[in-house]
Backbone bond lengths (Angstrom), bond angles and torsions (degrees), N, CA, C in turn:
res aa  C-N    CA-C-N  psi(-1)  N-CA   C-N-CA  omega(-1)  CA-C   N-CA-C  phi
1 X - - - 1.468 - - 1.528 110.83 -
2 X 1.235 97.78 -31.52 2.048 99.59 177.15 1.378 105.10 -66.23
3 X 1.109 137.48 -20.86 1.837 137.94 169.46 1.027 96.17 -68.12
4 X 1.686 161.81 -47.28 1.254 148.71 -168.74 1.637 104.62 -78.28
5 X 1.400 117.21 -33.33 1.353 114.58 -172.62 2.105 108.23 -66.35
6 X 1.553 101.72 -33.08 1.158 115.43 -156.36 1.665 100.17 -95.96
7 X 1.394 112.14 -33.81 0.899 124.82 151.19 1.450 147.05 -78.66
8 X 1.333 150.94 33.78 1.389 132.05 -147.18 1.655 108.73 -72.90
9 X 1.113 109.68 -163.14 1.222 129.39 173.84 2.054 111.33 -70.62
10 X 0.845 105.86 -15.76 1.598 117.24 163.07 1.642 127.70 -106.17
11 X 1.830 84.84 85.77 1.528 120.15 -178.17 1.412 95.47 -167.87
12 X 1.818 101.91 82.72 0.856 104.95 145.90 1.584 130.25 -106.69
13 X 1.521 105.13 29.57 1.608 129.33 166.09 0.998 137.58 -69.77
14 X 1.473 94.22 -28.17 1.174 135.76 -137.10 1.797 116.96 -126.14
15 X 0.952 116.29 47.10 1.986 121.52 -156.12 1.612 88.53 -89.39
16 X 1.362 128.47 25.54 1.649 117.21 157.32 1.523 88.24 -111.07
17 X 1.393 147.08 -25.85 0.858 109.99 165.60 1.810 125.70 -121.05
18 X 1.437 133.05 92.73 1.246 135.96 -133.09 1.651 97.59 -108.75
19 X 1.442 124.79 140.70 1.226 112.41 -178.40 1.385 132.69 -39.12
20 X 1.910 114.19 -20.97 1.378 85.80 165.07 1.839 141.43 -77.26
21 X 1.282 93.85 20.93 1.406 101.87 169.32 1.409 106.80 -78.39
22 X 1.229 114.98 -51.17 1.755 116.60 -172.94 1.341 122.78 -34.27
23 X 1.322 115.05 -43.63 1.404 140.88 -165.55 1.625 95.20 -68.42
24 X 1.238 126.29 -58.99 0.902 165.47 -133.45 1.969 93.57 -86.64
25 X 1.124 106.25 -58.11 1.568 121.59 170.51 1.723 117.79 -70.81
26 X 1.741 99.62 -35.58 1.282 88.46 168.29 1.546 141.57 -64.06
């Protein structure tokens, strides 16, 4: 759950890591 905090859905810098990872961690 600390990858969604550290991560949100705002990384769009970021296209290695793209929200469908989040989901994915949750």
């Amino acid at each position: 759950m600390t990858y969604l905090s550290t991560f949100p859905l705002s990384t769009p810098k970021n296209p290695t890591l793209p929200y469908v990872k989040l989901p994915e961690y949750d």
